[in-house]
N, C-alpha and C positions, 0 to 999 in steps of 0.2 A: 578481495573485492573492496576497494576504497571509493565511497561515497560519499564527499562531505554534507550531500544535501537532505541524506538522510541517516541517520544516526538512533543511536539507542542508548536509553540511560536506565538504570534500577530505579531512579528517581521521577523518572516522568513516563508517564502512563504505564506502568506496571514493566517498565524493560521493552514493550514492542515498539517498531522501528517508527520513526514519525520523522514528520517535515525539520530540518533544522530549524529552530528557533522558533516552533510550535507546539499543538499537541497532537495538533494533527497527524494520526497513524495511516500510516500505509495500508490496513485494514479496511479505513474508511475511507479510502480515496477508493481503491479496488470495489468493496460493496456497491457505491453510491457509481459507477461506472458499470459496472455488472446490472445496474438496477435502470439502464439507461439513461440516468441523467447526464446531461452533454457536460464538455469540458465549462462553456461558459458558466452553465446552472451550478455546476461546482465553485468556480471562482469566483462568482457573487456571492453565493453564499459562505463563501472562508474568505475575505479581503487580503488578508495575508499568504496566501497560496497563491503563485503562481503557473503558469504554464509549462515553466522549466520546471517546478519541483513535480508537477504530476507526472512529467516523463521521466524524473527521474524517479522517482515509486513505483513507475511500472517497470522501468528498467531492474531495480531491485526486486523487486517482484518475479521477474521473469529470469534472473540470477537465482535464485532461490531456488524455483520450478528447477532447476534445470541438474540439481543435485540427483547425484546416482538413488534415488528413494522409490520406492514401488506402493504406489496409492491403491488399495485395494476397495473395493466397496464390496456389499454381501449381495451375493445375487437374490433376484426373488423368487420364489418358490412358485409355479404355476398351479 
């Protein structure tokens, strides 16, 4: 899965995957979209994020998801 727009370094932000030429994690684009904030309310508030890089964070993002992995949660007890 080749991405140039999103990348990962040991050296910036701890290894997880961010915006090229940012620090902007892919983390925080997903929360802050999870948390309904609109695409515009994002890109005002990161000048340097654009449009194309949020699709492409969710495109990795959903690259990811899509690994043979089985997410279990604990059921609750009634």
């Amino acid at each position: 899965m080749s991405n140039p727009q999103i990348v990962s370094n040991l050296d910036v932000m701890m290894g997880k995957p961010v915006v090229s030429g940012t620090r902007i994690t892919v983390e925080m684009i997903l929360r802050k979209l999870g948390a309904a904030e609109s695409f515009e309310q994002l890109l005002d508030a990161h000048p340097r994020l654009t449009r194309e890089a949020v699709h492409a964070a969710l495109r990795f993002a959903a690259n990811s998801m899509s690994a043979e992995v089985v997410y279990s949660h604990p059921r609750k007890s009634a």
